[in-house]
C-alpha positions as CSV (number, residue, x, y, z in Angstrom):
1,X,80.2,170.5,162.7
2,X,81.5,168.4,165.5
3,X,83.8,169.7,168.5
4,X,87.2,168.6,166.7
5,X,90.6,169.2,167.7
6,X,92.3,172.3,166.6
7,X,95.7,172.5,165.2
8,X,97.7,175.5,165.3
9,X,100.6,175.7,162.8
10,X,103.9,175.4,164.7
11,X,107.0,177.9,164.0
12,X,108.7,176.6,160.8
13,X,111.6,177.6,158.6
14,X,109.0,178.5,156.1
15,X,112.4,179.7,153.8
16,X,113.5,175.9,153.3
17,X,110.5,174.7,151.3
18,X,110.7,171.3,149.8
19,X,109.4,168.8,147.0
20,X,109.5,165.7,145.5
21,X,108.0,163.8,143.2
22,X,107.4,160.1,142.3
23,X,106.4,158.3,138.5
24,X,104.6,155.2,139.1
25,X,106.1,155.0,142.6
26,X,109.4,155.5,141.5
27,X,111.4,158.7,142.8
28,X,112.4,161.4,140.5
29,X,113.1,164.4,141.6
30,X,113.7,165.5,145.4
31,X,116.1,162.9,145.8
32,X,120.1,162.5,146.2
33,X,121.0,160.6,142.8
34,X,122.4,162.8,140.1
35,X,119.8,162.2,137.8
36,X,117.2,163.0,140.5
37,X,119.2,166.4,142.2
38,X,119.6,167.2,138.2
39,X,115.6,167.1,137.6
40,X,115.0,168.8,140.9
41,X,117.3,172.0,139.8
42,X,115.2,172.4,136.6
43,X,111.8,172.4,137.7
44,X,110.5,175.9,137.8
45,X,107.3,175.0,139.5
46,X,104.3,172.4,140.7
47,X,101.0,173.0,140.9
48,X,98.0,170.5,143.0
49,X,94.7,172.4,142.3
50,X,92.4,170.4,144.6
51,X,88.7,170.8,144.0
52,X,85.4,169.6,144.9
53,X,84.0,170.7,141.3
54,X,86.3,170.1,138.6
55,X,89.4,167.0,138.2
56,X,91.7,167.6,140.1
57,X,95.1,168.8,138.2
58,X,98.6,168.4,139.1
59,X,100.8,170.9,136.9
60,X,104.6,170.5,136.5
61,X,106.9,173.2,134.5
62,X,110.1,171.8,133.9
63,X,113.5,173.9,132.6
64,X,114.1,171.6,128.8
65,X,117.5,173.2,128.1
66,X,119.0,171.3,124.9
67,X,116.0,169.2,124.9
68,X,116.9,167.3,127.7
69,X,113.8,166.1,128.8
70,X,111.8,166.5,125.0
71,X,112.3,162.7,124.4
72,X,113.0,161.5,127.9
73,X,110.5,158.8,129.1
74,X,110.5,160.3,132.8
75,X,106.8,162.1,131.9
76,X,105.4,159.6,129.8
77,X,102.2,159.8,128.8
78,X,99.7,157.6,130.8
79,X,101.9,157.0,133.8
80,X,100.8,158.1,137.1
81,X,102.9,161.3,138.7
82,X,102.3,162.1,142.4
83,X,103.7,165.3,144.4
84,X,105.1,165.6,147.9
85,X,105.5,169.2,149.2
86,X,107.0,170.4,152.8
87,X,109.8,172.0,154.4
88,X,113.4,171.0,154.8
89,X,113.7,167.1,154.9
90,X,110.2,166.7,156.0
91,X,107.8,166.4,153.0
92,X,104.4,164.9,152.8
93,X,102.4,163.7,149.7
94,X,99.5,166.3,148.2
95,X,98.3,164.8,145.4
96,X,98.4,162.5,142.1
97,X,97.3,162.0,138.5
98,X,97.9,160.4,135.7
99,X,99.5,162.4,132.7
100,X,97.5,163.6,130.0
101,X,99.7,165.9,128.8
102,X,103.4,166.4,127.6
103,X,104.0,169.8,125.8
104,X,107.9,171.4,124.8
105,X,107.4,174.7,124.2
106,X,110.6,176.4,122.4
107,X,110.1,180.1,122.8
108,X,112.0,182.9,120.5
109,X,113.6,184.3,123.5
110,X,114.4,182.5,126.5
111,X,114.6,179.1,127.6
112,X,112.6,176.4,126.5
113,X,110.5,174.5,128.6
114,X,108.4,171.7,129.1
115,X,104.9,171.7,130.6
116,X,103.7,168.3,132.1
117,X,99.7,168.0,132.9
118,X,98.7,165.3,135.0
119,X,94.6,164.7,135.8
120,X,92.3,162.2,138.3
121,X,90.6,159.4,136.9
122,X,87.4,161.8,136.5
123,X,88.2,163.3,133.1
124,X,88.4,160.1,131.8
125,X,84.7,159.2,133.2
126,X,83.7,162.4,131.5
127,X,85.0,160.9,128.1
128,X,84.1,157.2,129.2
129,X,87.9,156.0,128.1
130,X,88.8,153.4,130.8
131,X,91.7,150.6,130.5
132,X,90.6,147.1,129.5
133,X,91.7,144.7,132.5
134,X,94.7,142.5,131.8
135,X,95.6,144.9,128.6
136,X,97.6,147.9,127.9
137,X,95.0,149.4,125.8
138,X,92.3,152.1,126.7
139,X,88.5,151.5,125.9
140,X,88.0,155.2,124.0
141,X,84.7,153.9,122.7
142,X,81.1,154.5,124.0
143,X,80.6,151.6,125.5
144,X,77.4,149.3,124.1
145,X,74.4,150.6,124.7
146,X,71.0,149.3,125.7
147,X,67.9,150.0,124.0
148,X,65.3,151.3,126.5
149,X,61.0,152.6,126.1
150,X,60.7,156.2,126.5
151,X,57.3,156.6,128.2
152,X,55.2,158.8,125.8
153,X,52.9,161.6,127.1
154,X,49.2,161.3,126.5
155,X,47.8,160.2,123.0
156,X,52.0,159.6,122.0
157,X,52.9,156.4,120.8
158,X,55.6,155.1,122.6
159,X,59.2,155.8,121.2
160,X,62.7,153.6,121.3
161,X,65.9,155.5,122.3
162,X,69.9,154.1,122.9
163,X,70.9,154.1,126.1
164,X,71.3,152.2,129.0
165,X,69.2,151.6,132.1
166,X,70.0,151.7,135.8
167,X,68.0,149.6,138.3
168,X,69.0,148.4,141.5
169,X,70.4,150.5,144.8
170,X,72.3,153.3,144.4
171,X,75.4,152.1,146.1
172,X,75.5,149.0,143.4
173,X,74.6,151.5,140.5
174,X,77.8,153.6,141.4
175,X,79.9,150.8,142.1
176,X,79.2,149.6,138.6
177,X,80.1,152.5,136.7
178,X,83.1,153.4,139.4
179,X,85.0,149.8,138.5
180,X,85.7,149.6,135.3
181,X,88.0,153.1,136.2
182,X,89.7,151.6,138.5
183,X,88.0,153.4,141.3
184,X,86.6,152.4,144.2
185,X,83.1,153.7,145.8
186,X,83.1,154.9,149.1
187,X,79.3,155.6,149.4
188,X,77.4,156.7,152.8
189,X,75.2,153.3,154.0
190,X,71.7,155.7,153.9
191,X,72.5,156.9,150.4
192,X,74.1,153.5,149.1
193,X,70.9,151.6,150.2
194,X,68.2,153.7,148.3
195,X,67.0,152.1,145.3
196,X,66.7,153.5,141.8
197,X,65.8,153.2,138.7
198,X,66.7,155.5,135.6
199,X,67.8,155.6,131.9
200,X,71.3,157.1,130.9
201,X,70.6,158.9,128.1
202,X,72.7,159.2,124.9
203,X,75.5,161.7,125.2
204,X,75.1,161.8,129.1
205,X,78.4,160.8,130.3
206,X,79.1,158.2,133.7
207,X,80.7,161.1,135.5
208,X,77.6,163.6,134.7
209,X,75.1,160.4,136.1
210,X,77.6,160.4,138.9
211,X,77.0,164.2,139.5
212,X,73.3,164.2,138.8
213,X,73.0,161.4,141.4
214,X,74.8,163.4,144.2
215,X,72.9,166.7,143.4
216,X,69.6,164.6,143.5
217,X,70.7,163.6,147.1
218,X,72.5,166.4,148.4
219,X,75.6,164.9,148.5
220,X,78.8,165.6,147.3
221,X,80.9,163.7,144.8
222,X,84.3,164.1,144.3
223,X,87.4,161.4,143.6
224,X,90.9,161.5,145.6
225,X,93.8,159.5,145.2
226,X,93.9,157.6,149.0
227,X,97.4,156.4,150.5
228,X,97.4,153.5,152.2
229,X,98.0,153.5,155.9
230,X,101.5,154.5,156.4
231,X,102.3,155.9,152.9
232,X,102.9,159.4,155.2
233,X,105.3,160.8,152.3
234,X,109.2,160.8,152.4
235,X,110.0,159.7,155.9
236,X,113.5,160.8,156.5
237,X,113.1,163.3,153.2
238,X,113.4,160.5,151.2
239,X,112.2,157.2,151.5
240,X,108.6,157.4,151.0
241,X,106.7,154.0,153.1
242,X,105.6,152.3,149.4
243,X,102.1,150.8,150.8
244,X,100.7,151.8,147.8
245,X,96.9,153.5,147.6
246,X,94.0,153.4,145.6
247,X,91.2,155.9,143.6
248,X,88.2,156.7,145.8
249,X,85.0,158.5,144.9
250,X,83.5,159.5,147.5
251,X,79.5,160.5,148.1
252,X,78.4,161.5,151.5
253,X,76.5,163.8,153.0
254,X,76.3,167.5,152.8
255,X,79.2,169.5,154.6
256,X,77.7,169.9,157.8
257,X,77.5,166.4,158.8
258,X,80.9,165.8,157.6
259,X,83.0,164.4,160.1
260,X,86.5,166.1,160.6
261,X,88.7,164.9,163.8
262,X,91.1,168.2,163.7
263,X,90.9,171.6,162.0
264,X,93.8,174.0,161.4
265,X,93.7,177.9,163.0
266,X,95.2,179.9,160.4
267,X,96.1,183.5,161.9
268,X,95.7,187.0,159.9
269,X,98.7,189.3,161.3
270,X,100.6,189.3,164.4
271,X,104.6,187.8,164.8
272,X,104.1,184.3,162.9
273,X,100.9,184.6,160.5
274,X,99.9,181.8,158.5
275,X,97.2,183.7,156.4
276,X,99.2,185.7,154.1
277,X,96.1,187.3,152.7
278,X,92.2,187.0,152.4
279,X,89.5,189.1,149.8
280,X,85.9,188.5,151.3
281,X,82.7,189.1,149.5
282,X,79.2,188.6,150.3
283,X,77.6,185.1,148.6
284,X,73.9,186.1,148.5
285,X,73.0,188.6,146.3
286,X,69.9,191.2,147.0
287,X,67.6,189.0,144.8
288,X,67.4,185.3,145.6
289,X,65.5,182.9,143.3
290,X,66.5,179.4,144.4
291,X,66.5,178.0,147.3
292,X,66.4,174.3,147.9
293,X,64.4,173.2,151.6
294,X,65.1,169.8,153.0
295,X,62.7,169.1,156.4
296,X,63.6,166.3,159.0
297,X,60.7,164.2,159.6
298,X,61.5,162.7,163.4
299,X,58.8,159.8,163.1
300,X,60.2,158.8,159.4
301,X,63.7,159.1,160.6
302,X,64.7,161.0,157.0
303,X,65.2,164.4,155.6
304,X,62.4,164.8,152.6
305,X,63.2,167.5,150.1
306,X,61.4,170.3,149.1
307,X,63.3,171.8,145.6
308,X,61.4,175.2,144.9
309,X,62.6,177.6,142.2
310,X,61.4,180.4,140.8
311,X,62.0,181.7,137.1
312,X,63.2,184.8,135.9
313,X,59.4,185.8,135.6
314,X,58.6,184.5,138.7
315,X,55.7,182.7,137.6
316,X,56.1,179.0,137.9
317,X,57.4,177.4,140.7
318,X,59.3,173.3,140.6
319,X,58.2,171.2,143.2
320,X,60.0,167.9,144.3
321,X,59.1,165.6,147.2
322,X,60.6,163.2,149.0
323,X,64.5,161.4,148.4
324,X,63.5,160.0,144.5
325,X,62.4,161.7,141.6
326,X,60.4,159.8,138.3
327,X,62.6,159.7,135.8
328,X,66.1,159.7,137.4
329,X,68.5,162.0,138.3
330,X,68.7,163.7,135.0
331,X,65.5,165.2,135.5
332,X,63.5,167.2,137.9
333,X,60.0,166.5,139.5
334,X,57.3,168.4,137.5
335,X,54.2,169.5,139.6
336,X,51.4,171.5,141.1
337,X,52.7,174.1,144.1
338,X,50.4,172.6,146.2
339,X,50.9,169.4,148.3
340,X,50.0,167.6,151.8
341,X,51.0,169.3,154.9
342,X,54.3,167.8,156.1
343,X,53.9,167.0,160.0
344,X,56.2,166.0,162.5
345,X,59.0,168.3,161.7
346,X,61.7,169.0,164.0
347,X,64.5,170.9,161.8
348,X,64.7,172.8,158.5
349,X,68.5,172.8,156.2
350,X,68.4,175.5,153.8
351,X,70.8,175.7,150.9
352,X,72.0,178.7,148.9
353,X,74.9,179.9,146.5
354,X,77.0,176.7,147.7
355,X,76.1,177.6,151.5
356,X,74.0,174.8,153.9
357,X,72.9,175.8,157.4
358,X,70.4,173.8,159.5
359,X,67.9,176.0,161.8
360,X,65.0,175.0,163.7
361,X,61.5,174.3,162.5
362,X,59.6,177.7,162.6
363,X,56.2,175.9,161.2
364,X,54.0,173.9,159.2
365,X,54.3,174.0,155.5
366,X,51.2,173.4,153.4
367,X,52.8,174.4,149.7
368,X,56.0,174.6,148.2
369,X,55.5,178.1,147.5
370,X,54.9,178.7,151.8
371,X,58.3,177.4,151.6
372,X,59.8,178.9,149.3
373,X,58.3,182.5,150.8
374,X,59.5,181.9,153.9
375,X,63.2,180.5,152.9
376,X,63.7,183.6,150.6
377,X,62.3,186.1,153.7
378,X,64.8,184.0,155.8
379,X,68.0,184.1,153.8
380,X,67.3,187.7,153.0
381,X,67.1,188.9,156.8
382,X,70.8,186.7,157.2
383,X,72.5,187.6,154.1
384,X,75.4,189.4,155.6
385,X,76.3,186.1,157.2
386,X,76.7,184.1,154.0
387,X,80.3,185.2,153.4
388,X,82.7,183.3,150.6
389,X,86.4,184.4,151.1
390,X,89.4,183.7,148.4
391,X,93.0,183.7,149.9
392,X,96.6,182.6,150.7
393,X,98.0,180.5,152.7
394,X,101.8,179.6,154.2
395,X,101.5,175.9,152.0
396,X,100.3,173.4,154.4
397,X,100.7,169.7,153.0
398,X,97.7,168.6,155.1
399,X,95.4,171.5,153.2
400,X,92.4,170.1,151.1
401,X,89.0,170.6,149.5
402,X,86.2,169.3,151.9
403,X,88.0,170.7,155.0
404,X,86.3,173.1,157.3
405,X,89.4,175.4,159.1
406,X,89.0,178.2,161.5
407,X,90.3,182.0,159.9
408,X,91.9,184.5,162.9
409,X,92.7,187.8,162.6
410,X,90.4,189.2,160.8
411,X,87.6,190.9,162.9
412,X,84.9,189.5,165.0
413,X,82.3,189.3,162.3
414,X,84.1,187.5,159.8
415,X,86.5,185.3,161.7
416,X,85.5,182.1,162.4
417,X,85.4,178.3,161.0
418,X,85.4,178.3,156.9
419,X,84.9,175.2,154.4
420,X,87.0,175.1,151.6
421,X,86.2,174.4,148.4
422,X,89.1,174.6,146.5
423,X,93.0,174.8,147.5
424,X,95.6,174.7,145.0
425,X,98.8,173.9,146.2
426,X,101.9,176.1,144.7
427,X,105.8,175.4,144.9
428,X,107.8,177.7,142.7
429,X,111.5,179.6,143.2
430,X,110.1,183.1,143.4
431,X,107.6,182.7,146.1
432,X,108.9,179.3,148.0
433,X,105.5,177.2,148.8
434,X,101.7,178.8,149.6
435,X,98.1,177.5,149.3
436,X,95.7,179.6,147.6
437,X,92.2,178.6,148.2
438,X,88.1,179.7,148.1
439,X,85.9,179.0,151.0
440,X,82.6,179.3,152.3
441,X,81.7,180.8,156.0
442,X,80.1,178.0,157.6
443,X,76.7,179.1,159.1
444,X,75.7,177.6,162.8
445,X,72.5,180.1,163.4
446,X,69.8,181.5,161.2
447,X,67.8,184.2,162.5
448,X,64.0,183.0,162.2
């Protein structure tokens, strides 16, 4: 990771927490109206779970005494809901969603409530429901499909199948199933430019070709709702900058390339501590069986992959080479364990259990399974360093999934800078507002 500017959380009045929350731009609660100040008293709690894995999900439990919100159009289906979370007057935006989900629940004892679900545009891509431009109405069709050959193995006649077929560079490919979402691409320029070609198989959702594409790469793939410049949250507690925003899915490159211009230092212990608490455990377990081996080639200017796996026999091992695999991302490389040797090497990223770390070229490999030897001896001699830790945070607006943040406090060994995979953002009377998240250590030397 770059040198990046470190940000240590200034002494606030953590007991003053503060949220608001806006319905297609329009403020509804957090406000000074009665309507809004009435909504604000009756929400129990809001949830942001931010994740590089799953949609993203913004949860809203609401107080529905005499049914005063059961047929209220404030939560209506379909409209997009976005959160703002801070302290005092100063509140900054976390997250947004469209709703998906209105439920009044009427209990035998107690008050009845209202639970309001609000999801990114992903869980639509996993359905393949988008809006029809220029209409109101939702496409919840599979849309038309292609018919495409299905190349038979030897002495098999050739067979027909439904589905669709991608050719061109990858950057148009995702573009063109991003758009009719409503989302926009946000691709790296080296991935974007690499051409493909690949059948979508029936059944095989847009957001799992999405996700098979950025696994085949080694890139992640996630989609955030991005402010526009400005759009800073509710400047003077209240009246958010309305420069609107716009859906991005974003594919780049692994983690450790990631640029980040600050981190946060969050502090285990002492007079202000920001880490409220933090439950490590070691990611690598005393058996590894996959490991995946990228190598940088200095003359080719690339990174060519070398995917080895070994089954729970331990008998057969997958071989992949290069940045493209026959038949698409859906499907892996089939073939022999031996191969060319790969010259000109200069480094060697290893990936394990969600963890990446880049070390230096010890040698030559002739065969996928001298790889694979040597990356399982490797990772086993460093296990202890591939650390994941789940914990809480004081909540920090600013806190998201894809962030690498530096951890105090808590002992030489384990302290140090951490990527975060998931944070979920939690405002709620009892406990005020925190940050719960998982992260991975990140790893800057293997022993070799």
């Amino acid at each position: 990771m770059p040198a990046a500017r470190q940000t240590i959380l200034q002494e606030i009045d953590w007991t003053c927490p503060a949220f608001a929350l806006y319905v297609d731009d329009t403020l509804v609660a957090g406000g000074k109206s009665a309507e809004q100040m009435d909504l604000t008293q009756d929400v129990i709690s809001v949830e942001f779970d931010d994740s590089l894995s799953l949609a993203n999900e913004l949860a809203i439990a609401v107080c529905n005494a005499d049914n005063r919100y059961t047929d209220n159009k404030i939560f209506r289906p379909g409209a997009e809901v976005e959160l703002h979370l801070g302290y005092g007057t100063d509140t900054a935006y976390v997250g947004r969603g469209k709703i998906t989900r209105f439920l009044p629940s009427f209990p035998a004892d107690g008050i009845p409530t209202l639970d309001v679900k609000a999801l990114d545009p992903s869980h639509r891509m996993m359905k393949e429901e988008f809006e029809i431009a220029g209409s109101k109405r939702v496409n919840t069709k599979k849309t038309k499909r292609k018919f495409y050959e299905v190349q038979p193995a030897a002495g098999q006649a050739k067979k027909q199948t439904s589905g669709r077929v991608w050719n061109g560079t990858v950057g148009s490919i995702i573009a063109a199933i991003c758009t009719p979402y409503g989302i926009t691409p946000r691709v790296d320029p080296d991935l974007a430019a690499i051409k493909e070609s690949f059948p979508q198989k029936k059944g095989t959702s847009d957001y799992d070709v999405l996700r098979a594409l950025a696994s085949l790469y080694q890139a992640e793939f996630f989609i955030k709702w991005e402010p526009a410049e400005k759009h800073r949250g509710t400047a003077g507690g209240l009246d958010r900058v309305k420069a609107g925003g716009k859906w991005i899915a974003h594919f780049r490159k692994s983690r450790e390339f990631a640029r980040q211009a600050s981190k946060i230092v969050f502090k285990y212990g002492g007079d202000a501590p920001s880490l409220i608490s933090a439950d490590l455990q070691f990611a690598i377990d005393e058996s590894v069986n996959e490991v995946e081996v990228q190598i940088y080639d200095r003359k080719a200017r690339g990174w060519k992959a070398i995917n080895v796996e070994e089954t729970a026999r331990g008998k057969k091992v997958r071989y992949g080479r290069g940045v493209t695999a026959k038949g698409g991302p859906l499907g892996p490389v089939e073939a022999g364990p031996e191969a060319e040797e790969i010259t000109d090497m200069s480094l060697v990223r290893l990936a394990v259990e969600g963890h990446g770390v880049t070390v230096a070229t010890p040698r030559k490999f002739r065969s996928a399974q001298a790889a694979l030897d040597w990356a399982k001896k490797t990772i086993q001699q460093n296990k202890d360093a591939f650390l994941t830790i789940q914990g809480e945070t004081i909540g920090v607006p600013d806190l998201r999934s894809g962030q690498t943040h530096e951890i105090q406090g808590i002992g030489k060994t384990y302290s140090g800078d951490y990527y975060f995979t998931q944070v979920k953002h939690t405002f709620n009377a009892d406990s005020g507002y925190r940050c719960q998240f998982s992260a991975n250590k990140v790893i800057n030397r293997l022993e070799v």
